[in-house]
BAGUPA-610507 format. One line per 10 residues: their letters; for each residue x, z, y of C-alpha. Coordinates in steps of 0.05 Angstrom, whole numbers. Each point is the difference from the previous one (the first is absolute). Example, Ala and Ser with C-alpha at 12.3 -4.5 7.8 and 13.67 -1.06 7.14 Angstrom:
! BAGUPA-610507
as = 246 156 -90 | 27 -13 69
! end
This chain:
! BAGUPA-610507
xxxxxxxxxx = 46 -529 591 | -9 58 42 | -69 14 -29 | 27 -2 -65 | 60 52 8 | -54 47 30 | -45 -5 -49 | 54 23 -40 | 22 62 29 | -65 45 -7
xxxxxxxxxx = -21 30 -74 | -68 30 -15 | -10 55 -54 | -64 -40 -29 | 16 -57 -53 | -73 -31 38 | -74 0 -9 | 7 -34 -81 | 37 68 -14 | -46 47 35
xxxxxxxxxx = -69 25 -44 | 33 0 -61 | -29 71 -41 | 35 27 -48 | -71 41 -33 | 41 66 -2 | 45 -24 -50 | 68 38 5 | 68 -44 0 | 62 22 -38
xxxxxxxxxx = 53 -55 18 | 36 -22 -54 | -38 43 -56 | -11 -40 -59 | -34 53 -39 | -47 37 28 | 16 70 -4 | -73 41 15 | -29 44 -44 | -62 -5 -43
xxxxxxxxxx = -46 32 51 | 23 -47 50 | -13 -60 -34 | -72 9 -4 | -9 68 -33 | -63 40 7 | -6 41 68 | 4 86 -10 | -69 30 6 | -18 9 69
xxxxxxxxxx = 45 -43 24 | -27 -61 50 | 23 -70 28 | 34 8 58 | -7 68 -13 | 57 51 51 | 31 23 -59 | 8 -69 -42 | 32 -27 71 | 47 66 3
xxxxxxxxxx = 29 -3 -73 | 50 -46 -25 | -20 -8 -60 | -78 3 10 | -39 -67 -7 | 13 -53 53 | -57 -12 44 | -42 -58 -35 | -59 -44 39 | -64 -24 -34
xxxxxxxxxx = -13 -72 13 | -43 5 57 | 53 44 28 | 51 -60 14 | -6 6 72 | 28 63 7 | 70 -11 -36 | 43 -19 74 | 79 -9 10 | 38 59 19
xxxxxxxxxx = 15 -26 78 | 69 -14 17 | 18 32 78 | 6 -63 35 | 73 -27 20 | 21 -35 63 | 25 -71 -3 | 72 -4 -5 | 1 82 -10 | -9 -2 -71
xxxxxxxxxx = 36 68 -21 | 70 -12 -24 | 9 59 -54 | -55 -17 -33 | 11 3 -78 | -37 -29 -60 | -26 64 -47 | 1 -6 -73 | -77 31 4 | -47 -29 40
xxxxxxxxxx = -74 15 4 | -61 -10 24 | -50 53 20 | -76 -13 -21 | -60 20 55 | -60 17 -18 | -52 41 44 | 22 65 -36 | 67 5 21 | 60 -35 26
xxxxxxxxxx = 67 33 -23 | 60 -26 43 | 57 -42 -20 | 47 52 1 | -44 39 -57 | -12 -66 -45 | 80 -5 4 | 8 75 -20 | -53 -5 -51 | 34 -57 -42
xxxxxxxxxx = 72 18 2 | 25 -21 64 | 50 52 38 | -29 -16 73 | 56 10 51 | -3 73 43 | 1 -51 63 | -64 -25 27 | 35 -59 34 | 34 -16 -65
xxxxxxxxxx = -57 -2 -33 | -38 -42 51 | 51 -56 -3 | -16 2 -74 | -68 -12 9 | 22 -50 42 | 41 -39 -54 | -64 -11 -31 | -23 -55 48 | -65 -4 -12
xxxxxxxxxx = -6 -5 -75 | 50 34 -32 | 16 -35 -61 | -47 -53 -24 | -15 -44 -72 | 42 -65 2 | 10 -23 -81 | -6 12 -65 | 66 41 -25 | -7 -18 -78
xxxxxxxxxx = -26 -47 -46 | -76 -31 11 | -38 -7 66 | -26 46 45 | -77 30 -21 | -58 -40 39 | -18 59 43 | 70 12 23 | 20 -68 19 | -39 3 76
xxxxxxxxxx = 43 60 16 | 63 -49 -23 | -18 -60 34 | -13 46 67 | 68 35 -18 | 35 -76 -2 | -33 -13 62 | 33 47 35 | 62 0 -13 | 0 -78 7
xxxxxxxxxx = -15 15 74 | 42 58 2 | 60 -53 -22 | -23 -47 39 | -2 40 65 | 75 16 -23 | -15 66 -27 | 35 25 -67 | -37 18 -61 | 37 45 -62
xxxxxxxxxx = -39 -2 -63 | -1 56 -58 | -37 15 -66 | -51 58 -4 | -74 14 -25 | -55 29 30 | -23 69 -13 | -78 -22 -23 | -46 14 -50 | -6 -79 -14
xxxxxxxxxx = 47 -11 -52 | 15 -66 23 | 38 24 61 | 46 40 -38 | 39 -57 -31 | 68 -21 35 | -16 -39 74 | 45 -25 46 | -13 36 74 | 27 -27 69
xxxxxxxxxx = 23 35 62 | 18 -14 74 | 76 18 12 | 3 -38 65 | -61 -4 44 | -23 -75 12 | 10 -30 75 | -65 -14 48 | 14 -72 -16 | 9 -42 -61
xxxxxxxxxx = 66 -23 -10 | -35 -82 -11 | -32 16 74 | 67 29 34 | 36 -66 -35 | -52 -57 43 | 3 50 58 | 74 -18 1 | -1 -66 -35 | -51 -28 56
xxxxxxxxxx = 44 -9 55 | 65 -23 -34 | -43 -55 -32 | -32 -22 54 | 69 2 38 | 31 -43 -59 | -54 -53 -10 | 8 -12 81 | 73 -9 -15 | 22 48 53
xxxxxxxxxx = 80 -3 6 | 36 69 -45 | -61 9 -30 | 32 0 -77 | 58 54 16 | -63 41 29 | -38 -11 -65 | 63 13 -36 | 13 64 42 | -68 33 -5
xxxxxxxxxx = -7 -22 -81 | 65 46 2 | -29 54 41 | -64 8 -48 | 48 6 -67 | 36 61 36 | -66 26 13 | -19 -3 -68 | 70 32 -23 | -31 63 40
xxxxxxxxxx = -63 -10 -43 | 40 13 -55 | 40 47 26 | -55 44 22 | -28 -13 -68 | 65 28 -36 | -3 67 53 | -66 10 -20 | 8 1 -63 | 53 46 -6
xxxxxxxxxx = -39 44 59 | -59 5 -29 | 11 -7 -72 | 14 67 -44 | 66 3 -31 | -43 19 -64 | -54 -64 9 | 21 -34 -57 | -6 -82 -2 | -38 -31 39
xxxxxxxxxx = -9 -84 23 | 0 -15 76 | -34 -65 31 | 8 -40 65 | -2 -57 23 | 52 -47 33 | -11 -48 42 | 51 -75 -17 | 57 -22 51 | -25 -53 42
xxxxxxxxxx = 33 -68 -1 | -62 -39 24 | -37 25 56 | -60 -47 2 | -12 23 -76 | -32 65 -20 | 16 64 -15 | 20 17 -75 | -11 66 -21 | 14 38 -71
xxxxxxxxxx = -9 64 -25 | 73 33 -35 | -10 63 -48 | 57 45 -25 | 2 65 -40 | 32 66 38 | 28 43 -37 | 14 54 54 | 56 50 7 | -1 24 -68
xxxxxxxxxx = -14 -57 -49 | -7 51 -57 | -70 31 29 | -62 -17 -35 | -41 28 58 | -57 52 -13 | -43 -48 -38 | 57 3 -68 | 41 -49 -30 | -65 -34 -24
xxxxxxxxxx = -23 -22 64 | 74 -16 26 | 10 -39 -46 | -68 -41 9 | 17 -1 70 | 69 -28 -22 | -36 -57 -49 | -53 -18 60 | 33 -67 16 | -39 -41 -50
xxxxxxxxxx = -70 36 28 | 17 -16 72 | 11 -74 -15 | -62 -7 -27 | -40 36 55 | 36 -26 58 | 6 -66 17 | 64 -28 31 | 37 56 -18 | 78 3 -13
xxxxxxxxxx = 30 52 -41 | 79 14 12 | 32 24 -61 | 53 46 32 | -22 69 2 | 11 36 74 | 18 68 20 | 8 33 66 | 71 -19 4 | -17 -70 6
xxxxxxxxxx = 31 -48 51 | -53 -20 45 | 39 -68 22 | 12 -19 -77 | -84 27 -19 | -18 -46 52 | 34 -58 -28 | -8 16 -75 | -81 -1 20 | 0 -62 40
xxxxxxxxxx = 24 -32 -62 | -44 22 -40 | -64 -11 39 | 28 -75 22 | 38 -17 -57 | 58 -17 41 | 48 25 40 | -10 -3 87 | 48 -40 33 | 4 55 57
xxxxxxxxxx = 13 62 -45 | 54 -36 -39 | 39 -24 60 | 48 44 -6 | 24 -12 -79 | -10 -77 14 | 43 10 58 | 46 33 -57 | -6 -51 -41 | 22 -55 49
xxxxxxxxxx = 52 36 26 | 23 0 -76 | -3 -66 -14 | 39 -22 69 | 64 46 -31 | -11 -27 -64 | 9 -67 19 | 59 16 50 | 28 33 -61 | 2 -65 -39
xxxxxxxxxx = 16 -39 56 | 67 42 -2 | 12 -10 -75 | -8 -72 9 | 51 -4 58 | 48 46 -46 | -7 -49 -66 | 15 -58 46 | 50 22 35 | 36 36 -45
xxxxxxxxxx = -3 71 23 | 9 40 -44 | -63 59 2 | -1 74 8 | -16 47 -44 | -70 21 23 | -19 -70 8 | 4 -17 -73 | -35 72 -20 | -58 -25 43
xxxxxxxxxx = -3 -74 -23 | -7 31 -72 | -50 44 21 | -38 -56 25 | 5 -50 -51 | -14 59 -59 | -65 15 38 | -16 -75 12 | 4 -4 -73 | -34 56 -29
xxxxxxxxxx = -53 0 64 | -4 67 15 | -69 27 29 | 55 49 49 | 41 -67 16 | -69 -44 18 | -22 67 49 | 62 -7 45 | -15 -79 8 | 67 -29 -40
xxxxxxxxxx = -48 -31 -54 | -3 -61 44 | 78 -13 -19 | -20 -81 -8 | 39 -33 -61 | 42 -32 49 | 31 65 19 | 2 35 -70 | 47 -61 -13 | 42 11 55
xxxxxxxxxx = 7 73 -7 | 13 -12 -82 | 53 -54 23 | 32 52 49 | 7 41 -57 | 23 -53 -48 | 64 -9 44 | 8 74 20 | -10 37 -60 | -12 -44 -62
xxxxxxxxxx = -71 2 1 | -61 39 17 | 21 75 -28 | -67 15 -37 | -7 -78 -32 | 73 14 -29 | -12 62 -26 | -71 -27 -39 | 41 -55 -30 | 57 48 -31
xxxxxxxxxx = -54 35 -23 | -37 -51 -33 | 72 -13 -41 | 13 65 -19 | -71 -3 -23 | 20 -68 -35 | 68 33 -28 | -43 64 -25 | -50 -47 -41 | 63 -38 -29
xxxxxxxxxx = 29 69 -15 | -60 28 -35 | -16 -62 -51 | 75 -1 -13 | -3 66 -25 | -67 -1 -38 | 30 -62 -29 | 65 42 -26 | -55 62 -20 | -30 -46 -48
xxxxxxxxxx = 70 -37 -26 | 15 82 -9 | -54 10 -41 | 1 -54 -48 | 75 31 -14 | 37 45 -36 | -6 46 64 | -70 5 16 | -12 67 25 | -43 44 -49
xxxxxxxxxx = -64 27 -4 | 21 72 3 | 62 28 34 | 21 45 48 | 32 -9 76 | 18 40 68 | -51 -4 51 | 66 2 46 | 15 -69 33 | 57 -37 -31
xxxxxxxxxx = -8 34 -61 | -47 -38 -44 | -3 -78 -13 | -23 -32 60 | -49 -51 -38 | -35 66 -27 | -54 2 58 | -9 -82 -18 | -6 26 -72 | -44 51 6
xxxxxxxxxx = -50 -53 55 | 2 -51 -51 | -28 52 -56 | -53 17 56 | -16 -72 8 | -16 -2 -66 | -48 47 -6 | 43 57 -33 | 7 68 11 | 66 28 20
xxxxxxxxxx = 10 73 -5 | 60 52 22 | 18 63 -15 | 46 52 42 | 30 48 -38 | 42 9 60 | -14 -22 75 | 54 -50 5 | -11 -34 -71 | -54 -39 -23
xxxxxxxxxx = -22 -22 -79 | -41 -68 5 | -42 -21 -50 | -43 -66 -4 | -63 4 -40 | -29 -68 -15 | -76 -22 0 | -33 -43 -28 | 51 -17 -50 | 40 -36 44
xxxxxxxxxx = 87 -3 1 | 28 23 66 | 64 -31 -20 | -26 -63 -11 | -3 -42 70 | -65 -45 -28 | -48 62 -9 | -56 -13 44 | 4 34 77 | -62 8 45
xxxxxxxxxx = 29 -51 48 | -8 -45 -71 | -58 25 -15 | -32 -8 64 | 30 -72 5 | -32 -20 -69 | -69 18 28 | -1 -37 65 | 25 -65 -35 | -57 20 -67
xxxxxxxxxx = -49 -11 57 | -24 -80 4 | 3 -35 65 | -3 -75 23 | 77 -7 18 | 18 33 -61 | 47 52 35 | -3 81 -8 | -55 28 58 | 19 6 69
xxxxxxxxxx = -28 -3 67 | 5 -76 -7 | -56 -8 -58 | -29 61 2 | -63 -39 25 | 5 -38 -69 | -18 50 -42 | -66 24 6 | -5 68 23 | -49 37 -49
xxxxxxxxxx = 41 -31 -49 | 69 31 31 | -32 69 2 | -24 -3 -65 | 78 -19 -20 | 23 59 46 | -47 53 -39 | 27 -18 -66 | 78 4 29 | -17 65 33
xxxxxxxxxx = -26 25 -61 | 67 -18 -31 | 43 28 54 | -49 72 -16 | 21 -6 -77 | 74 -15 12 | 1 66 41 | -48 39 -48 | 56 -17 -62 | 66 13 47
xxxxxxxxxx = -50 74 5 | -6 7 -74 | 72 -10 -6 | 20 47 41 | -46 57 -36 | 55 -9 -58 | 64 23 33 | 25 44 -42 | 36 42 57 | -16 19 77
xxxxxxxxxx = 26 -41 47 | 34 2 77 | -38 -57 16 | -39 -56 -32 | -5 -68 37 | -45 -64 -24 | -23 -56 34 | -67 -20 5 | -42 -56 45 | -61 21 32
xxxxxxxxxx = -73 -48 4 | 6 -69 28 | -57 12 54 | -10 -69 37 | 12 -70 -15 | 57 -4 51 | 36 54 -39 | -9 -47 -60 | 35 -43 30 | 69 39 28
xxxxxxxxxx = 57 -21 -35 | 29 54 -26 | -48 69 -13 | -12 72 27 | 32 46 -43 | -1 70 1 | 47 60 -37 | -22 65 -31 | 51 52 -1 | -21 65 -25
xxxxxxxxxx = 30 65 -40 | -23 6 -79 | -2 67 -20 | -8 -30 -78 | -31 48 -61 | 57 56 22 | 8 15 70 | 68 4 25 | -5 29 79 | 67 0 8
xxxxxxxxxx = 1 -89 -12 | -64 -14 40 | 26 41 52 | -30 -33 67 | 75 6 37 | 31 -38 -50 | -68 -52 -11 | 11 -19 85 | 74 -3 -12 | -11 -57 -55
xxxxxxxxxx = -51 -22 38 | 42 -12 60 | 54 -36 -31 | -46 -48 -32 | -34 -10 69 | 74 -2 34 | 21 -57 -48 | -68 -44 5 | -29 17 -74 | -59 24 16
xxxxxxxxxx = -58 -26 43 | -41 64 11 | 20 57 37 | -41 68 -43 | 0 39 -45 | -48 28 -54 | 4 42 -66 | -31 -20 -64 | -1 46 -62 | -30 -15 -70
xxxxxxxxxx = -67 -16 -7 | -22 -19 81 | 23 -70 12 | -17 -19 72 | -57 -59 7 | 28 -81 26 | -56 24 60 | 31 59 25 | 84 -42 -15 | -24 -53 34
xxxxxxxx = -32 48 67 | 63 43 4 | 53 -45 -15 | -33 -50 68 | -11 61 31 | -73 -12 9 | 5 -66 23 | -32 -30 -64
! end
C-alpha cells in the first residue's frame, strides 16, 4: 500500500516512449481551424525567381513558402525539443495556446520557436520565462491526430499517425494523465489533411506509474492479508477503498483547476478524457477501469475560439466520432464550465463511466434518504395513534399528510428524490384514514371529485341548451339570418354565439359589419345550398360520421382504433384521398362564395376541416376543424369597415364567447382567394 501511494505522488512531463518520435513533416497546426485560411502561394504556389528551399529569406518572411523536403530528405524533418521538466515540477502557469507549431530543420537553417510562433500569428509573450512554460505545455508533441472529425474514414496514409496518436493518449489516460480534444486541419499542401480532424492534447501530465500497476501495488497486501483471514482486515479494506476514492476526487479536482488555469477564456469547446478507476467492494477481484468524456465549455460559452464557428461547432458535434475511435469510452451529456462543482463532476462522471452510482460518494444523500424515511414513518406512527385515540390533529399535521398522500399519488420525480416514495400502501391507508376522520377526506381527492361533477353538471348544461337551440329554431322565434346586436355583454341574445357556431358547423359563412365600434350587422351566407335554419342540414361532425361508418369492416361498426386492423390499409388511404379531396372542394366553394359579397366586411368567418393525415386520425371520433376569419374588402373598398381596430374587436368577442377555433387574421379582396394549403398551414399554425 505504501508503494502504491508513492507511486502516486511524482508526475513526469513525458506521456512515455509510445508518444515520443512522433514528426509532424513541418506541417503547421491551427487548433480548431476548420478551414484553412493560407493563401494561394502557400498552398503550393510557384516559388519567386531566385528564391531557394530553405532559402534565409523564405525562413524570414511570413508569408514566403514553408520549407518543403524532397523524399530522400525525410531524415532531416526533427521535433522542435521541449526544455526538459523535473518530476513533480511540472510548471504550474502553464497555458494551452490557440496556435501551436512546429518548426521544420533542415541543414540550411533552423529558425527558433519563438520566430515560427511570430511568423504565423501568434503574439509570443515579452517574458522569456512565460514563454518557456509554454513550450513546456507542449509535452513532447504538442497536439497530435486522434480521429476523423466528419463523415468517412481517415485517408490510408494518415491513419499510422492516428493509431500512434491513440496510442498515446491511451497511455497518457492510463498513467492518469488528462487528455482535451479539439477540431483543426493541418496547414499542408496534401489536400487530404485539410479536411476537419479531431486533435488531442495533454492537460494533466501522466504519473511515473500506471494507475492498473499503483492498484496491485496496493491491492497485494490487503489480499494476501484477507485470504489469510487476519482479524479487522475488512474495515482496513473498507478504509483504504475509501482513501483511494478521495484521491481520485483530487484527480478531478486538479483536472477542473487545470482546466480553468490553463484553458483560454476564448478556447471555444472542447471534450476532456480520463479515466476513473471503480469503488472496490471485492478485494480479491480486479481492478475496473473506464474512461468518462465531457464537453467544457469554458468561461465564456459564447466563444468559438480562433478556429470560427465552423470548427466549434465540429468540435461541439465530435461525440459520435469519438465513440467510434475509442473504445470503452463514455460520453456525459452535461456540458461543463469552469464554475463546475468538483464534488458533484466527480460523481456525475463516475456514473457515467460505471453506469451506476458508488456506494461511497452517495453516502451522504442515502444517509438523507434514511433519515427521511425514519420521520416519515414516525410521522404515521403519530396519525395512527391520533385516529385511534381520538385526538383530534393539528393544523400542520393534516397540511403535511396531504402533501404526502397528493405526491404518493401523482409520484412526483421531487417527492421520490427526498426518499417518501417508499410510503407502503399500508401507510397511504392510514394517513388517508387520518384524514377521513379529521377533515373529510384527502383535500386534493375531494377537490378532483367536485370537479369531475361540475364537469358532469356542465355537459348536462350544454346538451340542455343545444336541445332548446334547436326546439328555437324549428319555431316561430328562430333567430334570423341577418340582424343586428351590441357587442356589449348582456345586450344581445345569449343563444346568439350558439347561433352563429351552429352556422359555422355547418359550413357557412357568417359575416359582420361595424358601422360603429360597439354594434355589429351579422349576416349568414349559405353554401352549398344548404338551410341554416333547418337543424337536419348536414354538419362536418355528420359529415365526417357518414364517412367512417361508409367504410366496410368485419364488426360492421364506424372505424376506430378497435378495427382499424380490419380494413386494409392501402384501401383506407385510398378512402382518405378521395375524402380529402372533398374536404379541398367544400372549402374551394365556401371561397367562391365569398368572392360574391356584395359589400366589405369587418370580418368574415367559415369553417373548414383540414386533411385527414394518418389512419389513427381516421379513426377520432369527432374531427379537426379549423376557422378562417378574414376582412373582405368586396368590388368597392370601404377602409373605414375593414378597419383592422374594429376586425380584432369582432374578432375578440367571437374568441371571448367560444365561436371561433382559430386565433388570426387575414384580408381577402376580389379576385385572390387564399389556397386550402396555405388555410390549412396558418390556421394549425404550421403544425400540419
Amino acid at each position: 500500500a505504501q508503494g502504491g501511494e508513492a507511486s502516486d505522488g511524482a508526475r513526469s512531463s513525458s506521456p512515455g516512449p509510445e508518444c515520443q518520435g512522433v514528426r509532424t513533416g513541418g506541417d503547421f497546426l491551427t487548433v480548431g481551424d476548420a478551414v484553412s485560411r493560407r493563401s494561394p502561394r502557400q498552398r503550393g504556389g510557384k516559388r519567386r525567381s531566385g528564391e531557394k528551399r530553405g532559402s534565409d529569406t523564405s525562413a524570414s518572411e511570413g508569408g514566403g513558402d514553408r520549407h518543403r523536403d524532397d523524399e530522400d530528405e525525410v531524415g532531416a524533418r526533427l521535433t522542435m525539443p521541449t526544455p526538459q521538466v523535473a518530476p513533480g515540477q511540472f510548471p504550474a502557469g502553464r497555458r494551452l495556446a490557440r496556435r501551436t507549431a512546429t518548426a521544420v530543420w533542415n541543414h540550411a537553417k533552423r529558425p527558433s520557436l519563438r520566430e515560427v510562433m511570430e511568423r504565423h500569428g501568434y503574439v509570443a509573450p515579452t517574458d522569456q520565462h512565460t514563454f518557456d512554460r509554454f513550450q513546456a505545455a507542449t509535452f513532447q508533441n504538442g497536439w497530435q491526430l486522434l480521429c476523423v472529425a466528419e463523415k468517412g474514414d481517415l485517408p490510408a496514409d494518415l491513419r499510422e499517425a492516428a493509431a500512434r496518436g491513440y496510442r498515446s493518449m491511451k497511455r497518457l489516460l492510463e498513467h492518469g494523465g488528462v487528455a482535451v480534444l479539439r477540431v483543426g486541419v493541418r496547414d499542408s499542401t496534401d489536400r487530404k489533411m485539410e479536411q476537419a480532424r479531431a486533435f488531442f492534447h495533454g492537460l494533466v501530465p501522466p504519473l511515473e506509474t500506471s494507475l492498473r500497476d499503483a492498484f496491485k501495488s496496493w491491492q497485494k497486501p490487503l489480499k494476501a492479508a484477507f485470504l489469510r483471514g487476519d482479524p479487522g482486515i475488512d474495515e482496513s479494506v473498507k478504509r483504504d477503498a475509501e482513501d483511494r476514492m478521495e484521491a481520485q476526487q483530487e484527480r478531478v479536482t486538479e483536472m477542473l483547476a487545470a482546466l480553468k488555469r490553463e484553458v483560454p477564456r476564448d478556447f471555444g469547446a472542447i471534450w476532456v478524457m480520463i479515466m476513473l478507476e471503480a469503488e472496490v467492494t471485492d478485494i480479491v477481484k480486479p481492478p475496473n477501469f473506464s474512461i468518462a468524456s465531457f464537453r467544457y465549455l469554458g468561461e465564456d460559452e459564447f466563444a468559438v475560439g480562433a478556429g470560427g464557428r465552423g470548427a466549434n461547432l465540429a468540435t461541439i458535434g465530435l461525440n459520435k466520432h469519438l465513440q467510434r475511435a475509442v473504445s470503452r469510452v463514455n460520453l456525459e451529456t452535461t456540458d461543463y464550465s469552469g464554475d463546475a462543482d468538483p464534488r458533484e463532476t466527480y460523481i456525475s462522471l463516475y456514473i457515467r463511466a460505471f453506469g451506476f452510482a458508488s456506494r461511497y460518494l452517495g453516502r451522504e444523500k442515502l444517509a438523507s434518504a434514511d433519515e427521511s424515511r425514519n420521520e416519515l414513518s414516525t410521522f404515521v406512527a403519530e396519525c395512527d395513534r391520533a385516529v385511534k385515540a381520538g385526538v383530534p390533529a393539528t393544523e400542520a399535521q393534516r397540511q403535511r399528510a396531504n402533501s404526502i398522500l397528493k405526491k404518493f399519488d401523482l409520484q412526483d420525480t421531487t417527492f421520490v428524490n427526498r426518499g417518501e416514495a417508499l410510503l407502503s400502501p399500508a401507510q397511504a391507508h392510514i394517513l388517508t384514514r387520518f384524514l377521513n376522520t379529521q377533515c373529510g377526506g384527502v383535500q386534493h381527492r375531494v377537490e378532483a371529485k367536485a370537479a369531475k361533477e361540475r364537469q358532469r353538471e356542465e355537459l348536462q348544461a350544454a346538451d340542455a341548451f343545444a336541445k332548446e337551440f334547436e326546439d328555437r329554431q324549428k319555431g316561430p322565434n328562430a333567430i334570423p339570418e341577418a340582424g343586428v346586436f351590441d357587442l356589449a355583454d348582456g345586450s344581445f341574445d345569449p343563444m346568439l354565439p350558439t347561433f352563429f357556431d351552429y352556422a359555422l358547423s355547418h359550413g357557412h359563412w357568417i359575416c359582420f359589419r361595424l358601422e360603429v365600434e360597439e354594434r355589429a350587422m351579422y349576416t349568414v351566407v349559405r353554401t352549398g345550398g344548404g338551410d341554416v335554419t333547418s337543424c337536419y342540414s348536414s354538419s362536418f361532425d355528420e359529415e365526417f360520421s357518414e364517412w367512417q361508418a361508409s367504410i366496410p369492416t368485419d364488426d360492421g361498426k364506424p372505424l376506430r382504433l378497435t378495427n382499424l386492423d380490419q380494413v386494409p390499409s392501402h384501401k383506407l388511404r385510398t378512402l382518405r384521398t378521395a375524402f380529402n379531396a372533398s374536404r379541398r372542394r367544400k372549402f374551394d366553394d365556401a371561397m367562391a362564395v365569398l368572392q360574391t359579397i356584395p359589400r366589405s366586411q369587418t370580418l368574415c368567418a367559415c369553417r373548414f376541416q383540414p386533411p385527414v393525415k394518418s389512419n389513427e386520425e381516421a379513426c377520432l371520433p369527432k374531427p379537426t376543424l379549423f376557422d378562417f376569419p378574414t376582412t373582405w374588402s368586396s368590388e368597392k373598398p370601404e377602409p373605414r369597415i375593414t378597419l383592422a381596430l374594429k376586425a380584432l374587436k369582432m374578432k375578440l368577442w367571437l374568441l371571448q364567447h367560444k365561436v371561433l377555433r382559430s386565433d388570426f387574421l387575414r384580408d381577402t379582396r376580389l379576385g385572390h382567394s387564399p389556397a386550402y394549403e396555405e388555410a390549412v398551414t396558418k390556421a394549425s399554425g404550421g403544425m400540419r
